[in-house]
C-alpha positions as CSV (number, residue, x, y, z in Angstrom):
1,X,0.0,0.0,0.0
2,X,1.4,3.7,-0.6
3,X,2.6,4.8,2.4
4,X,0.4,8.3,2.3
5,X,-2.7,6.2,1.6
6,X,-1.7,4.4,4.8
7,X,-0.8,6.8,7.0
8,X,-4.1,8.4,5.9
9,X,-6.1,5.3,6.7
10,X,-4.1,4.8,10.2
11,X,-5.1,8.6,11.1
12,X,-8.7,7.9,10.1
13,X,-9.2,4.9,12.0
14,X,-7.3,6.4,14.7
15,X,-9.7,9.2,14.7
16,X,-12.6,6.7,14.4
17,X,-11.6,4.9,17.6
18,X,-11.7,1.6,15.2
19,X,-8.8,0.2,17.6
20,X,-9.3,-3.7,15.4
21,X,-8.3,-1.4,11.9
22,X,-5.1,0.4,14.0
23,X,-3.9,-2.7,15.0
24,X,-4.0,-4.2,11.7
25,X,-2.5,-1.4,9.9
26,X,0.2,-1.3,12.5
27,X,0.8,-4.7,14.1
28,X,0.1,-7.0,10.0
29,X,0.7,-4.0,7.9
30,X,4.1,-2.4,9.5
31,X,1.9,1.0,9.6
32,X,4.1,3.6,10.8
33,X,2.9,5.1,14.0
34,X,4.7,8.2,13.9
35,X,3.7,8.9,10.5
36,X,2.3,12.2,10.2
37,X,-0.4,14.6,8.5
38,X,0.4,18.2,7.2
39,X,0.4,19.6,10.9
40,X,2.4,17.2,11.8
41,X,0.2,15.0,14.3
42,X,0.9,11.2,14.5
43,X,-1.7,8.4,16.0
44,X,-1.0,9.5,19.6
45,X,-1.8,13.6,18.6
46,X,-5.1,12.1,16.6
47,X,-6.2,9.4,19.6
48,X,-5.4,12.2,22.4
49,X,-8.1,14.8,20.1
50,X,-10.3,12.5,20.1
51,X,-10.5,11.3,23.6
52,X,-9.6,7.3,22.8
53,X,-7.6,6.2,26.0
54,X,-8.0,2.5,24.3
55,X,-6.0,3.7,21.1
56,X,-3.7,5.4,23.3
57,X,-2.9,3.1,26.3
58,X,-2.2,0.5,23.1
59,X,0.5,3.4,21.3
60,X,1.6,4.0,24.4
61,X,2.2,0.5,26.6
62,X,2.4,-1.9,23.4
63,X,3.7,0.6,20.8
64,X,6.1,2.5,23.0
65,X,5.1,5.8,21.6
66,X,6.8,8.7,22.7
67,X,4.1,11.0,24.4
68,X,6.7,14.1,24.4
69,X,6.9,14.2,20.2
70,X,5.5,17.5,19.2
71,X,3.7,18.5,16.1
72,X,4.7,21.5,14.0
73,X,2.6,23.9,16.5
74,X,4.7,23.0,19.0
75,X,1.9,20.8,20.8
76,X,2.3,17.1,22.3
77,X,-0.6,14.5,22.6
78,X,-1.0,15.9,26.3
79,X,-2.2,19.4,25.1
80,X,-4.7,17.9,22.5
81,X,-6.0,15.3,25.7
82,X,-6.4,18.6,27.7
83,X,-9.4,19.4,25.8
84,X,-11.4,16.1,27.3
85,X,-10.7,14.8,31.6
86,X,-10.8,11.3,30.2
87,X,-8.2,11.3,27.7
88,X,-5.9,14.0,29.9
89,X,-6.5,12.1,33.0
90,X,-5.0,8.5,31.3
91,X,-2.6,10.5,29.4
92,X,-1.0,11.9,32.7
93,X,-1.2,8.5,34.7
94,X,1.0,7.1,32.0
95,X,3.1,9.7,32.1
96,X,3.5,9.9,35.5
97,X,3.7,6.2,36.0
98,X,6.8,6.3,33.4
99,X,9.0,8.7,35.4
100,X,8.2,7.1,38.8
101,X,9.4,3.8,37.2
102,X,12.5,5.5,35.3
103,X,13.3,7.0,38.9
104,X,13.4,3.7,40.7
């Protein structure tokens, strides 16, 4: 598949909270997860805007995703989760969790 068309149909399904399509794109399909659209947002910037802690706890915990990767306003998946309590709230366990377990 071309990669554009991919990353287009990751970011849709990502946006879609179809979790079964992002795992097949990334996990059967080698979908790249830090793939971009023109502003720059990957799957964790997309899943954070749209409030779907399952597509993000998977990014993040199976995927390793980088939750400090900024887009080209400057703005990381935690500033996009601020906009819903759900999404900030896991957002900033994980987060949190992370550096308590890096400082051990």
């Amino acid at each position: 598949m071309d990669p554009e068309k991919q990353t287009q149909k990751l970011l849709g399904a990502v946006r879609n909270g179809d979790i079964h399509i992002v795992k097949m794109l990334v996990d059967n399909n080698g979908a790249n997860v830090y793939a971009t659209d023109k502003l720059g947002r990957n799957c964790l910037h997309h899943a954070a805007l749209s409030a779907e802690a399952g597509i993000m706890y998977y990014l993040i915990e199976t995927k390793g995703m980088d939750v400090t990767v900024r887009d080209k306003l400057g703005l990381k998946a935690g500033h996009y989760a601020a906009r819903n309590k759900e999404a900030f709230n896991f957002l900033t366990t994980r987060i949190l969790f992370r550096e308590y377990n890096s400082q051990i």
